[in-house]
C-alpha positions in Angstrom: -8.8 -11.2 8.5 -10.4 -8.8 10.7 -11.5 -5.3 11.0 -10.0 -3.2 14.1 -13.4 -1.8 15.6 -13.3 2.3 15.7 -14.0 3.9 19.1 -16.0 6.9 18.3 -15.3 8.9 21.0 -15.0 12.5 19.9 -11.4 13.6 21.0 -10.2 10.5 18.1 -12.5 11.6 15.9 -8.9 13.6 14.5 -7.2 10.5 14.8 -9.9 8.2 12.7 -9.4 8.9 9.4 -11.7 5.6 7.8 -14.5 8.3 8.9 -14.1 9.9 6.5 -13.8 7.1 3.5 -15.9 6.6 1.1 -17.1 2.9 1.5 -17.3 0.7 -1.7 -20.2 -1.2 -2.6 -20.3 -4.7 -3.5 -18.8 -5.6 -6.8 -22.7 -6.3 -8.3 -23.5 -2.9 -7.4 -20.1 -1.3 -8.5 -21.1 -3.1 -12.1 -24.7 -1.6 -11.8 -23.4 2.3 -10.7 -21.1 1.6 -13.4 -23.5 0.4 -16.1 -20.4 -2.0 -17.9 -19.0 -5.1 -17.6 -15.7 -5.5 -15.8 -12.6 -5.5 -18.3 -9.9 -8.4 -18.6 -6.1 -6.8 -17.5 -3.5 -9.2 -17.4 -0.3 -8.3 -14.8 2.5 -9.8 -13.7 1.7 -10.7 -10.7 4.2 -9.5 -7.8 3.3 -11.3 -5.0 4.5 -14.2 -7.3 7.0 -12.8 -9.1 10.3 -13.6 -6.7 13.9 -14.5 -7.3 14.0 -13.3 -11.1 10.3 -15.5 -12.1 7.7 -12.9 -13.9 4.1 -14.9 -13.3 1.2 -13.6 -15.4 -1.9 -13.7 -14.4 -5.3 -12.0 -15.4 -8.1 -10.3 -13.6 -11.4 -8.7 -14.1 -12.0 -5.2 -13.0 -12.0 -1.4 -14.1 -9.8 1.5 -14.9 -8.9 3.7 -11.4 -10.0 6.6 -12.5 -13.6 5.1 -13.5 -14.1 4.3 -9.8 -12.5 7.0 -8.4 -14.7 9.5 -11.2 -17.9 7.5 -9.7 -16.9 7.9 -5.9 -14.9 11.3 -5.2 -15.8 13.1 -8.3 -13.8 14.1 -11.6 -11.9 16.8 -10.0 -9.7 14.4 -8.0 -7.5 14.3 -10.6 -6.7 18.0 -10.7 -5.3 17.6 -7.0 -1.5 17.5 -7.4 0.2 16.8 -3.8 -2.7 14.9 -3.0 -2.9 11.3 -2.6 -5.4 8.7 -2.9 -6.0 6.6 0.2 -6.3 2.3 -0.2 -7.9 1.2 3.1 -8.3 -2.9 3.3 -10.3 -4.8 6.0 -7.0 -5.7 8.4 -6.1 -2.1 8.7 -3.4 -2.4 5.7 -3.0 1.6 4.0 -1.9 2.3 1.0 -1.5 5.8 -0.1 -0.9 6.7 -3.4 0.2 10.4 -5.2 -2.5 11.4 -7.9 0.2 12.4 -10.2 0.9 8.2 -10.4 -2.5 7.4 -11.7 -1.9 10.4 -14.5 1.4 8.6 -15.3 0.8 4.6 -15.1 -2.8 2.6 -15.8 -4.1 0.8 -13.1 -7.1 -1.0 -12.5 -9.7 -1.9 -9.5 -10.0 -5.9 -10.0 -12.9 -8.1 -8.3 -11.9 -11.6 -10.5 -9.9 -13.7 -12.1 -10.8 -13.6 -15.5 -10.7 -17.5 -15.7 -13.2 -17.9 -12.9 -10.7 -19.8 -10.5 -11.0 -18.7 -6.8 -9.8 -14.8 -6.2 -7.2 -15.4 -3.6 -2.9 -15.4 -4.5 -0.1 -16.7 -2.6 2.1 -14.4 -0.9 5.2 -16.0 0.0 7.1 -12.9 0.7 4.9 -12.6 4.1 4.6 -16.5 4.3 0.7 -16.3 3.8 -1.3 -19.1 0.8 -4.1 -18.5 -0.6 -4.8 -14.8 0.9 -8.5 -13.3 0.0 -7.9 -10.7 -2.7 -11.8 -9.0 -2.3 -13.8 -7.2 -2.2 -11.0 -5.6 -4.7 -7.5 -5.8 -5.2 -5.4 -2.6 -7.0 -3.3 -4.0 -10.1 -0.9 -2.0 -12.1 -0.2 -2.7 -16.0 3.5 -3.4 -15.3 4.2 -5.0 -18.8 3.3 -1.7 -20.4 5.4 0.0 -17.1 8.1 -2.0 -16.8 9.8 0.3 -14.2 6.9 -0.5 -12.3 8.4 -4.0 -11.7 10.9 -3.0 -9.5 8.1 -1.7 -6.7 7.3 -5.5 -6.1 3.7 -5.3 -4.5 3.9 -2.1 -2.5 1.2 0.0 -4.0 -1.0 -3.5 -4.8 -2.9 -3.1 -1.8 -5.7 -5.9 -1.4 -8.7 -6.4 0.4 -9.8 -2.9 -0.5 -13.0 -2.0 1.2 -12.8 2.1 1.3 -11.0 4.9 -0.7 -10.3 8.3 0.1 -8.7 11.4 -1.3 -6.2 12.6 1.4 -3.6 15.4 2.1 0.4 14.6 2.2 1.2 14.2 5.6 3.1 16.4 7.6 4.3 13.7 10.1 7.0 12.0 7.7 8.9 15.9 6.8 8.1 17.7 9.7 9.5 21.2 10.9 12.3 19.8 13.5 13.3 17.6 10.8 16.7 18.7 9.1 16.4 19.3 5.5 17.1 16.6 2.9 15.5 13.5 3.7 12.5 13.5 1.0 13.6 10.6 -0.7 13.8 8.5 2.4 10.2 9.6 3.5 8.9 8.6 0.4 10.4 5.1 0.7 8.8 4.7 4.2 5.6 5.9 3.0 6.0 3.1 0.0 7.7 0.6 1.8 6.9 0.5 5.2 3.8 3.1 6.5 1.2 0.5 4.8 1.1 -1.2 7.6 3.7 0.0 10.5 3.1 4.2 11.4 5.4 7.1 12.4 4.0 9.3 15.0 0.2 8.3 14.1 0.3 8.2 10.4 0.9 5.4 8.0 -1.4 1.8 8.8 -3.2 -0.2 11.1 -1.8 -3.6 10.4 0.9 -3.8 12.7 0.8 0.1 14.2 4.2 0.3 15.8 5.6 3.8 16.0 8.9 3.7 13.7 10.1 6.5 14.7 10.3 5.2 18.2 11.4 1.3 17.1 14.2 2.4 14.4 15.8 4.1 17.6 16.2 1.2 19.2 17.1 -1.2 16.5 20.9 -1.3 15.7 22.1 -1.0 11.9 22.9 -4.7 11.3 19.4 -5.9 13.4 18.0 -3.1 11.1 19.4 -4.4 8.0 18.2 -8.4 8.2 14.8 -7.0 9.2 14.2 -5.5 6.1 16.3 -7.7 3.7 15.4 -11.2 5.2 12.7 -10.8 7.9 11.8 -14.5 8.0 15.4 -15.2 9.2 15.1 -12.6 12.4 11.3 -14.1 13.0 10.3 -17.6 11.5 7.0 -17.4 9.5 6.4 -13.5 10.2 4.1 -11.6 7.9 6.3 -8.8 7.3 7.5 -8.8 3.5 11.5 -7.9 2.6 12.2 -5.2 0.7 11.2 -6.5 -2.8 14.3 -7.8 -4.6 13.4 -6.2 -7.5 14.3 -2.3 -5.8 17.7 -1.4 -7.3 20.3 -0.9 -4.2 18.1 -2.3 -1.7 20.9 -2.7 0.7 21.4 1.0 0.3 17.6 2.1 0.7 17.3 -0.4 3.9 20.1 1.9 5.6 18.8 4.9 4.2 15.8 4.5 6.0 16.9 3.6 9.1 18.9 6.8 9.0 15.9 8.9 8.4 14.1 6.7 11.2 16.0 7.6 13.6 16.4 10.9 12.5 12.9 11.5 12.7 11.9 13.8 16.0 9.3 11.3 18.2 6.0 13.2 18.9 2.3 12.3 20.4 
């Protein structure tokens, strides 16, 4: 996969927000800056883990908050409202509240711990034997169980930079009417990795949502987010994960708030 070259031309600088990343180093110098060995975590795996099978597998890597401790400093921690920021080499985001990392282990992996090739199978976006490095971010979801029901949104791969971040504006803002913070956070979960609503979310695929939900009827709406392969053959975009309790319900509540959303610049 490749990276989206940045044009630095000062009027983006705003709109580049990699800039301001802190870039991770290889994995030999991670172990050196780190001065330990990487530690064995074993997850179930949900890029795997479809239609009610729980795959374990295990990995090599460290506890977040050793990385994050090395590379933005003890004090991220005390940041409530912020979030950590997951960039990967395609452009994929993945933007994460502090307050998780307080509340569920997780762990920067750079391995499998039994030395076979670090790559998975992702069959919910019709991709084998997908790169998982430099690093991968892997939850403990046997000690969290209710993490299970996330599937792999917050498992970003391919992670290359991190960042501590602000909460966005764009997905509550002013001329939106009140009570749609629970659909925003499922956008921001479930779709913003790698689509965008007025400028914020990823780089993948950086459709404006706001724009595209507007145009989409509720039944199109619906089979896009339950069973994208059947609207487009072989397409990368993943389902809701079956795992989400009401997922039928979340899929209209988002397109609700989607088109709800006011469409700015």
């Amino acid at each position: 996969m490749r990276c989206r070259p940045l044009l630095l031309v000062p009027a983006l600088l705003a709109a580049a927000p990699a800039l301001w990343a802190q870039v991770l180093p290889t994995p030999a110098l991670l172990q050196a800056s780190l001065g330990a060995p990487p530690q064995p975590v074993t997850v179930i795996e949900p890029h795997l883990s479809i239609g009610g099978k729980r795959v374990r597998l295990s990995y090599l890597g460290y506890p977040i908050a050793q990385v994050l401790n090395a590379h933005l400093g003890p004090d991220w921690q005390n940041k409530p409202g912020k979030e950590i920021e997951f960039r990967a080499l395609d452009g994929y985001v993945s933007r994460i509240p502090v307050e998780r990392f307080a509340k569920h282990r997780a762990y920067l992996v750079l391995a499998r711990q039994d030395g076979s090739e670090f790559v998975v199978d992702n069959p919910g976006q019709n991709e084998k034997r997908v790169p998982l490095g430099p690093y991968y971010l892997v939850w403990d979801n046997i000690a969290a169980p209710e993490l299970l029901a996330d599937g792999g949104s917050g498992w970003p791969y391919q992670v290359a930079q991190i960042a501590l971040r602000n909460s966005s504006a764009a997905l509550l803002p002013a001329r939106l009417a009140p009570g749609f913070e629970a659909q925003a956070a499922l956008a921001q979960k479930f779709c913003l990795n790698c689509h965008q609503v007025n400028g914020f979310g990823g780089d993948k695929m950086p459709i404006n949502l706001a724009v595209r939900a507007k145009q989409i009827d509720g039944p199109t709406w619906q089979r896009w987010l339950l069973n994208p392969s059947a609207v487009k053959p072989g397409t990368a975009m993943p389902p809701l994960p079956d795992t989400l309790p009401e997922r039928e319900a979340a899929a209209r509540q988002l397109h609700d708030y989607l088109r709800a959303l006011p469409v700015s610049d």
